[in-house]
MARVEXNU-394123 format. One line per field, with one value per residue (C-alpha): x, y, z; residue in one letter. Coordinates in Angstrom, 1 decimal, always signed. Example, Ala and Ser with C-alpha at 12.3 -4.5 7.8 and 13.67 -1.06 7.14 Angstrom:
u <- (+12.3/+13.7)
v <- (-4.5/-1.1)
w <- (+7.8/+7.1)
resn <- (a/s)
This chain:
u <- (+0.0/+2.7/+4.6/+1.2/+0.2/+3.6/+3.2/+0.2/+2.0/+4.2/+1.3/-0.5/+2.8/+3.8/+0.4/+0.0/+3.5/+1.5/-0.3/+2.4/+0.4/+1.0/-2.5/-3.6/-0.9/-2.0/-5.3/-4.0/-2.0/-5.1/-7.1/-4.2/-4.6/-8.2/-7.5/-5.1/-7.5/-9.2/-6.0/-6.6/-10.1/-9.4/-6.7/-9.4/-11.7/-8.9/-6.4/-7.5/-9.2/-6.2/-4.8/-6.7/-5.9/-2.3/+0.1/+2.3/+5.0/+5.6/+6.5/+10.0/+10.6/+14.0/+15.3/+18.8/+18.9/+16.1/+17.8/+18.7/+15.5/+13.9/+16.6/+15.5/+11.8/+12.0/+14.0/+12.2/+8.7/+10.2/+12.9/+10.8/+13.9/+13.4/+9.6/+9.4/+12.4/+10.4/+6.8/+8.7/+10.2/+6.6/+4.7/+7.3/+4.9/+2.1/+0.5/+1.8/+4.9/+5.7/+2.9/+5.3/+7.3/+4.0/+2.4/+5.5/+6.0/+2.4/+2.2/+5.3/+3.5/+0.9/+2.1/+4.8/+1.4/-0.5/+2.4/+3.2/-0.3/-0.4/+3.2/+2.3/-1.2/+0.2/+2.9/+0.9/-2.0/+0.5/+3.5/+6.3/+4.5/+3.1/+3.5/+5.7/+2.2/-0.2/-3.4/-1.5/-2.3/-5.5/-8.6/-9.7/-13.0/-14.7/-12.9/-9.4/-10.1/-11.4/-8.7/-5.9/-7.5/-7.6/-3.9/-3.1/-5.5/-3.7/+0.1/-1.2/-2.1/+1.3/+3.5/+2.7/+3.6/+6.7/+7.6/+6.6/+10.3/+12.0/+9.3/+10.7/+14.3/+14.2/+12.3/+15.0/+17.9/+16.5/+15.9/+19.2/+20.5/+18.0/+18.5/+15.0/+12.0/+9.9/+6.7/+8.3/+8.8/+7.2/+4.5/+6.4/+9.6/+7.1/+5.9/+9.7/+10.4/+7.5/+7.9/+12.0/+11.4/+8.5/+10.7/+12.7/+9.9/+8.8/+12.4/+12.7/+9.0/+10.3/+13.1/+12.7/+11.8/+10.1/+8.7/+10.1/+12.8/+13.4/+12.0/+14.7/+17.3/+15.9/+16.0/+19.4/+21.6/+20.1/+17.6/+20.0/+22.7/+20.6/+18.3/+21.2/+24.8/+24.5/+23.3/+25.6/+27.9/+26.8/+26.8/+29.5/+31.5/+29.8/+29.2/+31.9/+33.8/+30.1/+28.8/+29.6/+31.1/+27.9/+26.3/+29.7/+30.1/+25.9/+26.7/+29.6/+27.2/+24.5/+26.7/+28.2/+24.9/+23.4/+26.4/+26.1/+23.0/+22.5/+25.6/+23.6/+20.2/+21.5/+23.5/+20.6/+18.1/+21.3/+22.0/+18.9/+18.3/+21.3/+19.6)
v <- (+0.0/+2.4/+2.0/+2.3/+6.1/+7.1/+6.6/+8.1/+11.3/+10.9/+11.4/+13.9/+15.9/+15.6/+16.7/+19.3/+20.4/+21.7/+24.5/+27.7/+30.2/+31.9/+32.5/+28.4/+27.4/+29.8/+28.7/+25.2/+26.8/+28.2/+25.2/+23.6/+26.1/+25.4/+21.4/+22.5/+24.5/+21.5/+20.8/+23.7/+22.4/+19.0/+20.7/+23.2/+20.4/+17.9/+20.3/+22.8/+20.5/+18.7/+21.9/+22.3/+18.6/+19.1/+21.4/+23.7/+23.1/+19.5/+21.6/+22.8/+26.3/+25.5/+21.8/+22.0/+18.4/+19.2/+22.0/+20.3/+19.5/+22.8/+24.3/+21.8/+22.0/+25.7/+26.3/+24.0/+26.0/+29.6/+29.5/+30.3/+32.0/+29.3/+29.6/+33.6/+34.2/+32.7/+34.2/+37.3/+37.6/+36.4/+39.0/+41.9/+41.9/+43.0/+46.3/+46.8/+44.4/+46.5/+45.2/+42.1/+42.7/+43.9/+40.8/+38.6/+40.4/+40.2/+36.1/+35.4/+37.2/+35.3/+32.0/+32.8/+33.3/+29.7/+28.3/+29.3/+28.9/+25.0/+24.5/+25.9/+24.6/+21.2/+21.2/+22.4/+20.1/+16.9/+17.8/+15.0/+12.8/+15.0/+13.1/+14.8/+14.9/+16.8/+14.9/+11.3/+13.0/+13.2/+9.8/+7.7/+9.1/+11.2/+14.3/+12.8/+10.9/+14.2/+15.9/+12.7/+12.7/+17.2/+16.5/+14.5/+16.9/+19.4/+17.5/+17.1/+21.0/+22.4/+20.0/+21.8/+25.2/+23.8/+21.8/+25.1/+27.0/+23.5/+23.2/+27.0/+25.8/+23.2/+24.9/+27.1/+25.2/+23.0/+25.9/+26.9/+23.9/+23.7/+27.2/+27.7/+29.2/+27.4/+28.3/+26.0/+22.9/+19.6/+17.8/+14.8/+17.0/+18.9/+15.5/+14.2/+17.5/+17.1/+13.7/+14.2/+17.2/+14.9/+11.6/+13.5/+13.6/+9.9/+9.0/+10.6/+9.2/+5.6/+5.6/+8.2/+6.8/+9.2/+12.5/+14.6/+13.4/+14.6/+17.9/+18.0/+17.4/+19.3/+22.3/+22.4/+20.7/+22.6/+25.5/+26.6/+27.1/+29.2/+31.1/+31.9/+31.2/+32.4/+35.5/+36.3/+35.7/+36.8/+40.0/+40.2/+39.5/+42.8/+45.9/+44.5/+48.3/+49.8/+48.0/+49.4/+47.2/+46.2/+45.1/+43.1/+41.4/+41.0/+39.1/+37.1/+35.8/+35.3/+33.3/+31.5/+30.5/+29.1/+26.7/+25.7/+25.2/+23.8/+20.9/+19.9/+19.4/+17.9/+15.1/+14.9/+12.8/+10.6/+9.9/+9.3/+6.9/+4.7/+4.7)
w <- (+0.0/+0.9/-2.8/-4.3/-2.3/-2.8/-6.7/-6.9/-4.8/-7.6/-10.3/-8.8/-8.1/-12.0/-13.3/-11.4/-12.6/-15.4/-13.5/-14.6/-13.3/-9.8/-8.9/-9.5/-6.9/-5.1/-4.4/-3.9/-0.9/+0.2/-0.1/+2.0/+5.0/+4.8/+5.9/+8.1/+10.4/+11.5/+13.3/+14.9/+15.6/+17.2/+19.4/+20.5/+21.0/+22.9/+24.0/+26.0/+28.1/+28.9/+30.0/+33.3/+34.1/+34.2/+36.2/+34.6/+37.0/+34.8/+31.9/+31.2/+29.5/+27.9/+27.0/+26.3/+24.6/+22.8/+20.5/+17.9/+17.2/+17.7/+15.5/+12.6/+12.6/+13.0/+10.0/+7.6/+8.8/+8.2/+5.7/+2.5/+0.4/-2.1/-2.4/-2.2/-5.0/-8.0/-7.3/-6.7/-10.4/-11.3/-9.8/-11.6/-14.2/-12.2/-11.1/-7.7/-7.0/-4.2/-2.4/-2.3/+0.9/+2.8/+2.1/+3.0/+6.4/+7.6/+6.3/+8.0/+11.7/+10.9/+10.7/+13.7/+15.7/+14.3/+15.2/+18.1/+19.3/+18.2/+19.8/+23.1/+23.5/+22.2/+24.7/+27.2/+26.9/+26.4/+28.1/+27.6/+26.0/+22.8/+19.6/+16.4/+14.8/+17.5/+16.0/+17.4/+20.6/+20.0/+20.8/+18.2/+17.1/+13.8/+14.3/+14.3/+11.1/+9.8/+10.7/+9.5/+6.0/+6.0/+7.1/+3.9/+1.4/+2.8/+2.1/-1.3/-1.5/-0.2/-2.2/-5.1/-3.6/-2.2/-6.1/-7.8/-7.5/-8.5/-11.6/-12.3/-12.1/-14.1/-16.5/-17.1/-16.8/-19.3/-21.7/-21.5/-22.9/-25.3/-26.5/-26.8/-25.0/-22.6/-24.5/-27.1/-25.3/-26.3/-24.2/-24.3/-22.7/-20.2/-18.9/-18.5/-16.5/-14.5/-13.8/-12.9/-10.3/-9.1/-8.2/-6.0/-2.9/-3.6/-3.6/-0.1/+1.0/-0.3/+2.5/+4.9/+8.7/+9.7/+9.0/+11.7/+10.6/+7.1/+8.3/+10.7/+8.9/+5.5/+7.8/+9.8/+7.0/+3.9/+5.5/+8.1/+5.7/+2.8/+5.2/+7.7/+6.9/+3.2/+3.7/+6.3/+4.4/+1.1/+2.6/+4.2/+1.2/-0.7/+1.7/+3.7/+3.7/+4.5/+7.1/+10.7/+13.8/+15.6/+12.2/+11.4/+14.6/+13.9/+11.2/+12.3/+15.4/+12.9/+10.7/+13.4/+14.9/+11.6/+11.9/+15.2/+15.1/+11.5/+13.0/+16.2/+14.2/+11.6/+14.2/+16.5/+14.8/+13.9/+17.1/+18.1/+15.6/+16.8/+20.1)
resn <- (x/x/x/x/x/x/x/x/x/x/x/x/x/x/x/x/x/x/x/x/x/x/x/x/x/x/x/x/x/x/x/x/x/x/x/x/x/x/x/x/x/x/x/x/x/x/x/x/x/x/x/x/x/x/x/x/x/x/x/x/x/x/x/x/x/x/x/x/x/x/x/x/x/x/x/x/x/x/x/x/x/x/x/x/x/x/x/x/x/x/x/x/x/x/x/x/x/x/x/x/x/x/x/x/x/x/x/x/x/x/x/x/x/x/x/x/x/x/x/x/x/x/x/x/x/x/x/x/x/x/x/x/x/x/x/x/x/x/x/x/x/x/x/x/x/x/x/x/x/x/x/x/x/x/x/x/x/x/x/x/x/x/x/x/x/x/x/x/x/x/x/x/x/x/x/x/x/x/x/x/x/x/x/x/x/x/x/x/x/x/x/x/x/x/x/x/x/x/x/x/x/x/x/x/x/x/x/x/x/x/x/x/x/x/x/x/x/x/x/x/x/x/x/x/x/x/x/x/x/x/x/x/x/x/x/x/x/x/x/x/x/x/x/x/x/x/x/x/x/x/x/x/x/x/x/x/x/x/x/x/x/x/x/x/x/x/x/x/x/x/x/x/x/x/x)
């Protein structure tokens, strides 16, 4: 069974390879958000209860050992460099791009807020013993398979968003060897594209142990070192002679904490794994 979902992952991903235009991924993303707020639902419904059943004084505010982890997960939920490059050149050809950066800011305040409303009634509710997935948490009845199969619509959903730069790429790269437009390519060479970018994430389904685990390592070993370290450095390298000594040593700490950080997340699921 789990060969057969992941090729049809693998299908759906390549078709909708096809959708080029920013605003049809766009409402796929929105559709996704949509599932995911009965998450929010079932934790309403099963959390907060759990809440006034349990002391606060179990809970820890800081878990050393549990950095790694932290540093991971974190990185692979806000990095979004990749994602926010392409449907920035896209939307240069409309009306107001400058509308760009406003829109970015306030989606990434709202999504620190979902998230840290989920993690902190999550933990709260389940201290020690909540699950990677909050709905595992949750008891076997209609709303938690409502809310498994929303999770899953809502995978589907955001996979395209997240294959929509790498669709971009490829396009591109491929043109380039070509020496030809996109708008000229074959159907026959469109589906090989699609169906090459798509492989990639049923490759990684087909082994991966977990899924905490990929994000975890996804976001410390390649996340940490585009959304952090790069930049840093990247910068750095080109206003060097401009930049003042706070914003220097700023950077250097910034730099320097991306690799830390992006070398204890990426051992951490490792070692626990040999445990």
């Amino acid at each position: 069974p789990r060969a057969m979902i992941i090729a049809a992952m693998w299908l759906w991903l390549s078709g909708c390879g096809f959708m080029r235009g920013l605003s049809e991924v766009a409402w796929l993303a929105v559709a996704g958000l949509c599932c995911y707020m009965t998450v929010v639902v079932g934790l309403l419904h099963y959390g907060v209860p759990c809440i006034a059943e349990r002391s606060l004084a179990d809970l820890s505010l800081f878990v050393p050992a549990g950095f790694g982890w932290w540093y991971g997960v974190s990185l692979y939920s806000f990095e979004g460099i990749g994602t926010v490059l392409p449907i920035f050149e896209e939307m240069k050809s409309f009306d107001r791009p400058e509308r760009f950066v406003s829109v970015v800011n306030w989606t990434y305040a709202a999504a620190f807020v979902f998230y840290f409303f989920v993690g902190s009634v999550g933990y709260m509710a389940y201290g020690e013993e909540v699950e990677d997935v909050i709905l595992f948490n949750f008891p076997d009845s209609l709303l938690t398979r409502a809310t498994a199969h929303s999770m899953a619509f809502m995978m589907l959903f955001s996979s395209v968003v997240q294959l929509y730069p790498l669709q971009h790429l490829a396009d591109q790269r491929y043109a380039a060897l070509a020496m030809r437009p996109v708008s000229t390519f074959s159907l026959l060479e469109k589906c090989v594209l699609r169906g090459l970018v798509a492989l990639l994430p049923a490759c990684v389904a087909s082994v991966a142990p977990s899924v905490s685990t990929i994000v975890d390592l996804v976001g410390a070993s390649c996340f940490s070192f585009l959304g952090v370290v790069a930049p840093a450095v990247m910068y750095l390298s080109l206003f060097r002679t401009e930049l003042d000594p706070v914003a220097r040593v700023a950077l250097y700490c910034l730099g320097a904490f991306g690799l830390v950080g992006g070398v204890l997340g990426t051992l951490t699921p490792l070692v626990m794994a040999r445990r």
